[in-house]
C-alpha positions in Angstrom: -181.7 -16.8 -22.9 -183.4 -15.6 -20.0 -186.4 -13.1 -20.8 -186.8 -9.8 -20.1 -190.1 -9.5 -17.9 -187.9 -12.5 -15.6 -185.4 -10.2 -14.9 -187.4 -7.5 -14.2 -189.7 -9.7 -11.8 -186.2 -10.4 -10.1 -185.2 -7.0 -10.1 -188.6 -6.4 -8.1 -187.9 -9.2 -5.8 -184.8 -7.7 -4.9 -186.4 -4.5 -4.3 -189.1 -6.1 -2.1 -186.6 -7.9 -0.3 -184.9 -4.8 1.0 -187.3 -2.4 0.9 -189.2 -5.2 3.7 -186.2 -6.0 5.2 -187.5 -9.6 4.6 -184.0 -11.4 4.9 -180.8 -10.0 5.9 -178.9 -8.1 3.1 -176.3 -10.6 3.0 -178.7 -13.3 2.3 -180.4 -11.8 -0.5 -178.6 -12.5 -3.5 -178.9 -16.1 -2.2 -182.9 -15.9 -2.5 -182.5 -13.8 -5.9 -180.4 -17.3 -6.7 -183.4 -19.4 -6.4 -186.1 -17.2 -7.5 -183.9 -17.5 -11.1 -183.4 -21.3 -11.0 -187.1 -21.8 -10.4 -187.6 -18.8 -12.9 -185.8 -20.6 -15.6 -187.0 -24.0 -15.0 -190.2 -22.7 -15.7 -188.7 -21.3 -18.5 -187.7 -24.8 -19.8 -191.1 -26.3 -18.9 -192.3 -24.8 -22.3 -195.0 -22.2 -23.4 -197.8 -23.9 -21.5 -195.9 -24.9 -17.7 -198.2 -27.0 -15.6 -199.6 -25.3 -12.6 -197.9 -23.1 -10.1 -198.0 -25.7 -7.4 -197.0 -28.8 -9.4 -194.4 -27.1 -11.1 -192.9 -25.8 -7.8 -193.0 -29.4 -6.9 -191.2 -30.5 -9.4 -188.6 -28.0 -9.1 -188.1 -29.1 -5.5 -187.5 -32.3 -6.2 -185.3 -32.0 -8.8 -182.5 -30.1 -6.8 -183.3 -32.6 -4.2 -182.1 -35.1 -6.8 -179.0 -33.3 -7.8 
């Protein structure tokens, strides 16, 4: 299940998104998309994730692997 406070960080994204105007409206729900696959891989990495930056490594390469 994904947790609350992650959907209401994405909910913010989305918000932030728009409001900005930091990618075209039509693209958004595709950055929303990856901000919840990395947002639940972290998820699965367990109550203590490593670091922001390793973990964002590994989630790069492993949907480079897939």
């Amino acid at each position: 299940m994904f947790a609350t406070h992650n959907l209401e960080l994405l909910a913010k994204y989305r918000r932030r998104l728009e409001e900005r105007k930091l990618a075209p409206s039509h693209q958004i729900p595709y950055y929303e998309n990856w901000a919840r696959q990395f947002l639940q891989f972290k998820e699965a990495a367990g109550a203590e994730p490593p670091p922001v930056k390793i973990l964002l490594d590994h989630y790069l390469k492993s949907i480079m692997l897939n």
